[in-house]
N, C-alpha and C positions, 0 to 999 in steps of 0.2 A: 564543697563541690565546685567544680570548675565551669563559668560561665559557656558554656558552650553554644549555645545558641548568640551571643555576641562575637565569636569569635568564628562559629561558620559563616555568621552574615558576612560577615569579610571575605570569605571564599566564594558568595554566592549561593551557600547550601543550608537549605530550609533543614532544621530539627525537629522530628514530628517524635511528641510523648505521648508513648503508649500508656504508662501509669508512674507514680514518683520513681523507679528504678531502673525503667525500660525506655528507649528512646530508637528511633528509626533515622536514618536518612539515607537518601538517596544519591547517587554521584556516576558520573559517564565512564564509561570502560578506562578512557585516557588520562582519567584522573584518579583513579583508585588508588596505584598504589602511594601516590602523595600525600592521598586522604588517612590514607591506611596510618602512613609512615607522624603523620602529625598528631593520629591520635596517641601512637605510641610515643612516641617522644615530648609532644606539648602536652596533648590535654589527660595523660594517667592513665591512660587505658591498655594496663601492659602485659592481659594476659586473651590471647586465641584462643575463646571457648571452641570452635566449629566453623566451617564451612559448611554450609548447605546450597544444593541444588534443587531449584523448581523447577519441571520440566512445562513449559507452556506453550503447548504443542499448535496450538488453535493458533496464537503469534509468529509460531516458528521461532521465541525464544526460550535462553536458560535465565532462571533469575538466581541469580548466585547470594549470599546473604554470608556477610562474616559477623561472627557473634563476639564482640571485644568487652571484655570488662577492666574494673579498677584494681588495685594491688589489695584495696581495703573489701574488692569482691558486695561491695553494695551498688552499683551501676552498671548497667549493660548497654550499650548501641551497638543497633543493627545495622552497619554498611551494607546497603546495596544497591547491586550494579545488575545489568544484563545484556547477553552477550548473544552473538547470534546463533541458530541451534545446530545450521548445517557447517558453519564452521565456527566451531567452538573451541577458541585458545583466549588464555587469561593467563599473566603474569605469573609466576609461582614464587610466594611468600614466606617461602623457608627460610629465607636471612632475615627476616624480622622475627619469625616465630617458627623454631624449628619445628616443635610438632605440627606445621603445617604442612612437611614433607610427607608424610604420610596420612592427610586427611586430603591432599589433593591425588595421589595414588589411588584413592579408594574413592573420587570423583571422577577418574580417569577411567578409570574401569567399567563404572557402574551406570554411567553415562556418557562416556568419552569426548570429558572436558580436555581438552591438551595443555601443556603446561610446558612449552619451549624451555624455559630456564631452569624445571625441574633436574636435580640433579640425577633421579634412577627411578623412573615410569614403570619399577617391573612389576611383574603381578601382586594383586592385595589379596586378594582370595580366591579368586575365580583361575585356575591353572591352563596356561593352554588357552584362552578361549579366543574362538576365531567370530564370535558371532556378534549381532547386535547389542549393543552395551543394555543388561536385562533392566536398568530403572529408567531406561527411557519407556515413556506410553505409549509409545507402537512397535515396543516389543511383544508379537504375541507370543505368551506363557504357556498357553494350549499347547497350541499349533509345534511350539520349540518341544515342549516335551511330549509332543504324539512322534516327532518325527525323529527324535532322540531315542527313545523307548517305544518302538508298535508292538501294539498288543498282537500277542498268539492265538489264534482262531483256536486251535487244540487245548488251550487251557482251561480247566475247567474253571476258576475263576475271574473268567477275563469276560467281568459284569458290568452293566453300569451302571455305576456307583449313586445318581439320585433314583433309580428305577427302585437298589435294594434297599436302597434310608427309608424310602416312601414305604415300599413293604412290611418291613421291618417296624416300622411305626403303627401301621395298620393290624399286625400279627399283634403287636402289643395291646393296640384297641381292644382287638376282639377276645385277646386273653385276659383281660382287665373285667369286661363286660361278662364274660360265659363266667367265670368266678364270683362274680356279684345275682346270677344269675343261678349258681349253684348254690350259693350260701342263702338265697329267699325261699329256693324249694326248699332246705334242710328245713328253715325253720319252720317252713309251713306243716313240712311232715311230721315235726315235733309237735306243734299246735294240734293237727288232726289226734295223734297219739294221747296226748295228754290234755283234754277237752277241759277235766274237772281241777288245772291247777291254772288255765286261763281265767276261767272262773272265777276261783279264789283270788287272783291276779285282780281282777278287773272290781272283784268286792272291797 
């Protein structure tokens, strides 16, 4: 395994171990892709599991996290950086890892990271959409689909949905209970019926 922690010292950058396989560090939006490009090239780390996006809305940032491991796939470090939320552009890392063209597409969308050197931003899955990028936290999800879909006053099942869970729960109670409550009269009408085999029962 490659000293890594001696050799970020050199750059300045603490290596924090998560457990013997997993490893964190930290580095400024303007150093990434240098960081990025050294682990791939010096220290062995030459495959892009993932980009992930934090949305940290309270800060007003993104916390972006690239997940790199080793060729032999026993070591993982976490790169990351953050970036600011109201204008959020980061470098795009398709020449170092091309499946990174399409997991920044699907950051672009989902939270509208920009990615200037990307080479084709166009839709990942959402077709058309003109609205709030839906994995940011003040997208409201209600609100987007009341106003996408309103309900028809004329419809008859246009209910609401914890009003009939709760019902629907409670009908079960009560049919649960009147069935246990049927099956103690049987027996008792049986008992009255048949006095002399209690009886024998009980001797």
């Amino acid at each position: 395994m490659i000293d890594l922690s001696s050799k970020l010292e050199k750059l300045s950058l603490e290596l924090v171990e998560k457990n013997a396989h997993l490893y964190k560090v930290t580095v400024k939006l303007e150093n990434l892709e240098s960081i990025l490009l050294s682990f791939l090239n010096e220290f062995g780390y030459i495959t892009l599991d993932s980009i992930n996006c934090r949305d940290d809305l309270e800060e007003g940032l993104f916390t972006i996290t690239y997940c790199l491991q080793t060729e032999k796939r026993d070591h993982v470090v976490m790169v990351q950086t953050s970036i600011d939320r109201e204008n959020a552009t980061l470098p795009s890392m398709h020449t170092l890892w091309p499946q990174a063209e399409i997991m920044e597409r699907e950051m672009h969308e989902m939270f509208g990271v920009d990615f200037p050197t990307h080479p084709s931003l166009i839709d990942f899955a959402l077709e058309y959409w003109e609205h709030m990028p839906p994995m940011r936290r003040d997208f409201d999800t209600l609100e987007f689909v009341n106003s996408m879909n309103p309900f028809r006053d004329q419809r008859g099942d246009n209910l609401d949905v914890k009003v009939e869970m709760k019902k629907r729960r409670e009908e079960k109670k009560a049919a649960k209970l009147k069935a246990e409550q049927e099956a103690a009269a049987k027996l008792a009408a049986q008992e009255q019926q048949n006095p002399d085999s209690e009886a024998q029962n009980n001797e």
